[in-house]
C-alpha positions as a Markdown table, in Angstrom:
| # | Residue | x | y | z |
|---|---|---|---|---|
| 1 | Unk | 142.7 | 68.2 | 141.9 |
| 2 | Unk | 142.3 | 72.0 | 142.6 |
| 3 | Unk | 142.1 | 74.7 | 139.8 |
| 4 | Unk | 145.9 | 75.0 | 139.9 |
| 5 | Unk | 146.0 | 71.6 | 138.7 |
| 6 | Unk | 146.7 | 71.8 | 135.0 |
| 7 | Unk | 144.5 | 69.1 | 134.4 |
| 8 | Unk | 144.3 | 65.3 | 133.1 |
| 9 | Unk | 146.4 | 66.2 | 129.9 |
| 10 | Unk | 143.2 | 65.2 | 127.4 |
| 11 | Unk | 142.2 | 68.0 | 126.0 |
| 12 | Unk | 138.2 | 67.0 | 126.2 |
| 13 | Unk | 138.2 | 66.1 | 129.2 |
| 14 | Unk | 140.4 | 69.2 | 130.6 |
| 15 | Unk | 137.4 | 71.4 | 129.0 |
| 16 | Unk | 134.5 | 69.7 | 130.7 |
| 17 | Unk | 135.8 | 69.2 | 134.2 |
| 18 | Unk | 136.4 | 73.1 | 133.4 |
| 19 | Unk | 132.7 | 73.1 | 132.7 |
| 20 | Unk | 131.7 | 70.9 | 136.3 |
| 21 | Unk | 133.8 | 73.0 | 137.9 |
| 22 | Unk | 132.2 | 76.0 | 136.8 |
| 23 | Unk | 128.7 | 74.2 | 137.0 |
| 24 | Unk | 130.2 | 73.3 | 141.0 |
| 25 | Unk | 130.8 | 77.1 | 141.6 |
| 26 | Unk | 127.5 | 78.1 | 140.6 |
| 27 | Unk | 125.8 | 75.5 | 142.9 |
| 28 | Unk | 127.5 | 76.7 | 145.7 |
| 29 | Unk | 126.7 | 79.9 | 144.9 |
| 30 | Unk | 123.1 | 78.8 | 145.4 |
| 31 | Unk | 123.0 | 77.4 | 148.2 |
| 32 | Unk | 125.2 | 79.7 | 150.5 |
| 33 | Unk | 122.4 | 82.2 | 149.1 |
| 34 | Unk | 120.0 | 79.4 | 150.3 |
| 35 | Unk | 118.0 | 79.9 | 147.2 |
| 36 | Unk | 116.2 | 76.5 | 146.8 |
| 37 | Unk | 114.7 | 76.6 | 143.7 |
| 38 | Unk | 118.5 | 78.2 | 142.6 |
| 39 | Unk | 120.0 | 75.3 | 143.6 |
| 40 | Unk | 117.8 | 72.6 | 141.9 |
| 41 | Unk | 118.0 | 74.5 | 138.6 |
| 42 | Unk | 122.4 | 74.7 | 139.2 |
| 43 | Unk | 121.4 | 70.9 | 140.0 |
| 44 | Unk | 119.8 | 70.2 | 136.9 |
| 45 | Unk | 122.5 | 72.4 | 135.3 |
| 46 | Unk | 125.3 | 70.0 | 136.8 |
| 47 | Unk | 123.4 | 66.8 | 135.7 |
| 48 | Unk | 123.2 | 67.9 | 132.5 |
| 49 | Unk | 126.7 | 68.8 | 132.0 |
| 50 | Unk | 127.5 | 65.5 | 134.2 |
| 51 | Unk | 125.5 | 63.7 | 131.5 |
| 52 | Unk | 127.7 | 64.8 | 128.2 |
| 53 | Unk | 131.2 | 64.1 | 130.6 |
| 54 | Unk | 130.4 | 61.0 | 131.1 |
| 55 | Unk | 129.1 | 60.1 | 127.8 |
| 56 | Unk | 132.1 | 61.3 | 126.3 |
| 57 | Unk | 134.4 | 59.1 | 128.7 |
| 58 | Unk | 132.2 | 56.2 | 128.0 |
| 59 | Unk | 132.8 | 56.0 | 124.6 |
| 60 | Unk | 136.3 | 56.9 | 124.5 |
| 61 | Unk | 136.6 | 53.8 | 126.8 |
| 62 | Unk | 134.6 | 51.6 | 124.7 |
| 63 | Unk | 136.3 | 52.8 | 121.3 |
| 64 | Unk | 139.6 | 51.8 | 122.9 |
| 65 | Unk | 139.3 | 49.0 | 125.1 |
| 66 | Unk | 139.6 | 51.5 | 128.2 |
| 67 | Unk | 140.8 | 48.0 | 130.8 |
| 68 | Unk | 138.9 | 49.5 | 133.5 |
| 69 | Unk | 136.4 | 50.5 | 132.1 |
| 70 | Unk | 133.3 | 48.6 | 134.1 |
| 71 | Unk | 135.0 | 50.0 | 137.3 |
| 72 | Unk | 135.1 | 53.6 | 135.8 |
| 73 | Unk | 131.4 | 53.4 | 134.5 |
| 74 | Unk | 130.2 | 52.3 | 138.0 |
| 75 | Unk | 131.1 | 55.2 | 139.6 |
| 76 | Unk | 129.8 | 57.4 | 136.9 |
| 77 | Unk | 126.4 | 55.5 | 138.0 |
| 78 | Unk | 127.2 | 56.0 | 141.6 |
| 79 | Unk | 127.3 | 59.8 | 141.1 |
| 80 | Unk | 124.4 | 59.8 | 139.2 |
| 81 | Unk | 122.5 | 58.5 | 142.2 |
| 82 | Unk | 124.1 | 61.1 | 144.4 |
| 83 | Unk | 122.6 | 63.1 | 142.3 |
| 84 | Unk | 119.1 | 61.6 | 141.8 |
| 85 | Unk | 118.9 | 61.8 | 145.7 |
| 86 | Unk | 119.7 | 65.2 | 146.3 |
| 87 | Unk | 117.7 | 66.4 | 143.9 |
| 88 | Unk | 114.6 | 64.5 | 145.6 |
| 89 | Unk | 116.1 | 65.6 | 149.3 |
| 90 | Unk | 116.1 | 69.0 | 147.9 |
| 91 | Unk | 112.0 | 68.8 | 146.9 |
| 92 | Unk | 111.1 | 66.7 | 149.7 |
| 93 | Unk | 112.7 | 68.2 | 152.5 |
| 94 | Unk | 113.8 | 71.7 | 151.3 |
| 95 | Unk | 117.4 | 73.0 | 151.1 |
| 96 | Unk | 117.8 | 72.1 | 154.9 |
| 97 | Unk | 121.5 | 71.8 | 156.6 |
| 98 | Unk | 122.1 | 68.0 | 155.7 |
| 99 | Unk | 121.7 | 68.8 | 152.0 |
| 100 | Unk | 123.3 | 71.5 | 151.8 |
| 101 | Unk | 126.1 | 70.2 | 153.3 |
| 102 | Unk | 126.6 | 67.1 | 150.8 |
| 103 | Unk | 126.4 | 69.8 | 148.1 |
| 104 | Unk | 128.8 | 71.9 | 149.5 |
| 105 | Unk | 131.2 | 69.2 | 150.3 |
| 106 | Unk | 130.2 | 65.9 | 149.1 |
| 107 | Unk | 129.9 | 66.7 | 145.3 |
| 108 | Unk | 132.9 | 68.5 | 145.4 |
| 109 | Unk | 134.9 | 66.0 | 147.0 |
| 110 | Unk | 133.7 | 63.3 | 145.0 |
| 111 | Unk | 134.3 | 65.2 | 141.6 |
| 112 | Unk | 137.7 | 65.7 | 142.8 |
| 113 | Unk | 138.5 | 61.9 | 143.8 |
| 114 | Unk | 137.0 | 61.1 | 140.5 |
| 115 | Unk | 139.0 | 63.0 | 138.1 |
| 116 | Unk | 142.2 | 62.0 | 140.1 |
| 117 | Unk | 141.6 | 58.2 | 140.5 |
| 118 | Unk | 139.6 | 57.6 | 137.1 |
| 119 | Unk | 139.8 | 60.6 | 135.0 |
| 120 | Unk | 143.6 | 60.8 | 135.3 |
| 121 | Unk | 144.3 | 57.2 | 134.2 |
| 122 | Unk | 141.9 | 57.1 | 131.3 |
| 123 | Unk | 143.7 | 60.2 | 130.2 |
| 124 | Unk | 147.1 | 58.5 | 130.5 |
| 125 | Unk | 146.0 | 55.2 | 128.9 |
| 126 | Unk | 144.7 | 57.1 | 125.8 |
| 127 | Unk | 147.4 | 59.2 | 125.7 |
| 128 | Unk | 149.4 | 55.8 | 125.0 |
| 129 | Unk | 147.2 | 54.2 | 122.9 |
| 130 | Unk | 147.5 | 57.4 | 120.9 |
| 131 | Unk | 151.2 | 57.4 | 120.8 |
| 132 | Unk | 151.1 | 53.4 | 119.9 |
| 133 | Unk | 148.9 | 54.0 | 117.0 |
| 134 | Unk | 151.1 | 57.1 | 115.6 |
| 135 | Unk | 154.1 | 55.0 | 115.9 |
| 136 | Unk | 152.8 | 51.9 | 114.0 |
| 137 | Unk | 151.3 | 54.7 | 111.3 |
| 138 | Unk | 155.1 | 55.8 | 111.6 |
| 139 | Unk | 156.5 | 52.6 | 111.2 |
| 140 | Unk | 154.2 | 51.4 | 108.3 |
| 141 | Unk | 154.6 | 54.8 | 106.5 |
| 142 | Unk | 158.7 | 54.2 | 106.4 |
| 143 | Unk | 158.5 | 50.3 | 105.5 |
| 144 | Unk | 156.0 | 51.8 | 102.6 |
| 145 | Unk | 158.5 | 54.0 | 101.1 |
């Protein structure tokens, strides 16, 4: 998905990846500058931010039944790691070329993937369930009257 993309169609969700992307920029920002201690702080910025997405998705996918939800939360956790261990690379070994290449393209990429093969979907299926439920409301409304 690039920033051209209008988005998932949920409106939450449209503003935070706004939010990661803009948290993504940042980070970059940092380390083509190769300011290390800029880059963990846009780090902790982006987990932060990562943190609320994700918790937001997860209970959207509990609340309705979300099918694939176990595969959707395990890649949340995968990123998370990602994270984790950059973040230690970062103060073990510095902002050297192997780090700041996964930041530069790894986190991206995988943001990316993510809102197109999980995002997207959960977006559609509560976009249905949504639609369902004002039907029946519809329905049960007109059989009331």
């Amino acid at each position: 998905m690039s920033r051209l993309d209008p988005g998932v169609g949920h409106a939450l969700f449209d503003e935070q990846h706004r939010a990661l992307r803009a948290r993504l920029e940042a980070l970059s920002e940092r380390v083509l500058a190769r300011d290390r201690d800029g880059v963990l702080s846009a780090l902790d910025a982006l987990r932060e931010e990562v943190i609320v997405h994700f918790a937001s998705e997860d209970a959207l996918m509990e609340t309705h039944a979300y099918p694939e939800r176990s595969a959707h939360r395990a890649s949340h956790g995968l990123f998370q790691e990602d994270l984790e261990r950059l973040r230690g690379d970062l103060r073990t070994h510095g902002l050297d070329e192997s780090t700041g290449e996964a930041i530069l393209r790894r986190v991206p990429e995988w943001f990316d993937f993510h809102v197109r093969t999980n995002d997207a979907p959960l977006a559609q299926y509560l976009a249905r369930r949504t639609a369902a439920g004002l039907v029946a409301a519809a329905l049960r409304h007109a059989r009331d009257a």
